[in-house]
C-alpha positions in Angstrom: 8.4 101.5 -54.1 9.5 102.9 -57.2 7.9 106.1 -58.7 7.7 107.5 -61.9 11.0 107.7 -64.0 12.1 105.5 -62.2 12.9 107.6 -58.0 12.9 105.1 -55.4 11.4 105.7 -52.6 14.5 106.2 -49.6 14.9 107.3 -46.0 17.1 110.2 -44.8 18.2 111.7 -41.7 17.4 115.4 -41.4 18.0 116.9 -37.8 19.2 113.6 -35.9 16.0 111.7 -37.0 14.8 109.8 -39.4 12.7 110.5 -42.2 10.9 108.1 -45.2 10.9 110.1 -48.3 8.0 108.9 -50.6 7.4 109.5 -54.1 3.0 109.7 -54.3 -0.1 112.0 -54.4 -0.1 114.1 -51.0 -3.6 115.5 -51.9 -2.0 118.5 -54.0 -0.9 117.4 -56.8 2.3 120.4 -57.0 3.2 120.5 -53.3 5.1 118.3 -51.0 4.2 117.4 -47.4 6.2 116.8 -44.4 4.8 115.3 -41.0 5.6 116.4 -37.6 9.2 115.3 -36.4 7.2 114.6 -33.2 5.9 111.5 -35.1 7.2 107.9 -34.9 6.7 107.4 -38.2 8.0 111.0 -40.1 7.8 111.1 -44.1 8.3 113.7 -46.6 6.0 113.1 -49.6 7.6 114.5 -53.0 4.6 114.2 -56.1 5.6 111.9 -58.3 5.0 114.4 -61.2 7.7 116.5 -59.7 9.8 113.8 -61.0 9.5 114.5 -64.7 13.1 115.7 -66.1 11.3 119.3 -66.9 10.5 120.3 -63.6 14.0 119.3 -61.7 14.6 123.0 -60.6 11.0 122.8 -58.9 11.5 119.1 -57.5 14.6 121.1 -56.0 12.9 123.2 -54.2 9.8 121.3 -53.1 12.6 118.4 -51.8 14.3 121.8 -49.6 11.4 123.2 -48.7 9.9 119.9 -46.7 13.7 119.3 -45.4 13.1 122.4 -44.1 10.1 121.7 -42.1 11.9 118.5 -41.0 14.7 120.5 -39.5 12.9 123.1 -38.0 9.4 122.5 -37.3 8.6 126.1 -35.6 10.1 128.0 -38.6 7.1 130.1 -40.4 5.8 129.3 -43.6 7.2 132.2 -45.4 10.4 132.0 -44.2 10.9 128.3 -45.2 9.1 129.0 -48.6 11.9 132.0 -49.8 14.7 130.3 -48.1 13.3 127.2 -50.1 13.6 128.8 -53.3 16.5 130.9 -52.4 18.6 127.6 -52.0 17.3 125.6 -54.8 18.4 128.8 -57.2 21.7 128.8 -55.2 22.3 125.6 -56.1 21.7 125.3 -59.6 23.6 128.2 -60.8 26.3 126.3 -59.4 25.5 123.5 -61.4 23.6 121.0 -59.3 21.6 118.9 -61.6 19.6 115.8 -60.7 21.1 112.5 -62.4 19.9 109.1 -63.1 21.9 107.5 -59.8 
């Protein structure tokens, strides 16, 4: 499925399994969601407004934060919030940008 500006939905392998990443409403409309890697079927939900060129430095760290969960199931909240946003800063002052591939 394709989601606004054009994302595709994808899957991804975070920690040795398997993951569908979807681009839709996860109930809160500015927060991602990750299941339990316990699940057969595992999906990280993105919002699709996350998608719009203006918020690519929050997209960043909404896409970490769930690949976080995924990783690390146990870790607590706070720690995989900061780290989250930690990386997501880390990685755009060195110039990682989201393009249109």
């Amino acid at each position: 499925m394709t989601g606004r500006f054009g994302m595709k939905d994808f899957t991804t392998t975070i920690n040795g399994r398997r993951y569908r990443v979807v681009f839709k409403y996860s109930g809160n409309d500015n927060f991602g969601m990750c299941t339990n890697p316990s699940l057969v079927r595992r999906t990280i939900t993105i919002p699709p407004q996350l998608l719009h060129p203006d918020r690519d430095k929050e997209l960043l760290s909404i896409a970490i934060h769930e690949a976080l969960h995924a990783a690390d199931w146990d870790k607590d909240e706070s720690w995989i919030e900061n780290t989250a946003i930690e990386l997501a800063h880390l990685l755009t002052k060195l110039g990682y940008q989201r393009t249109d591939e």
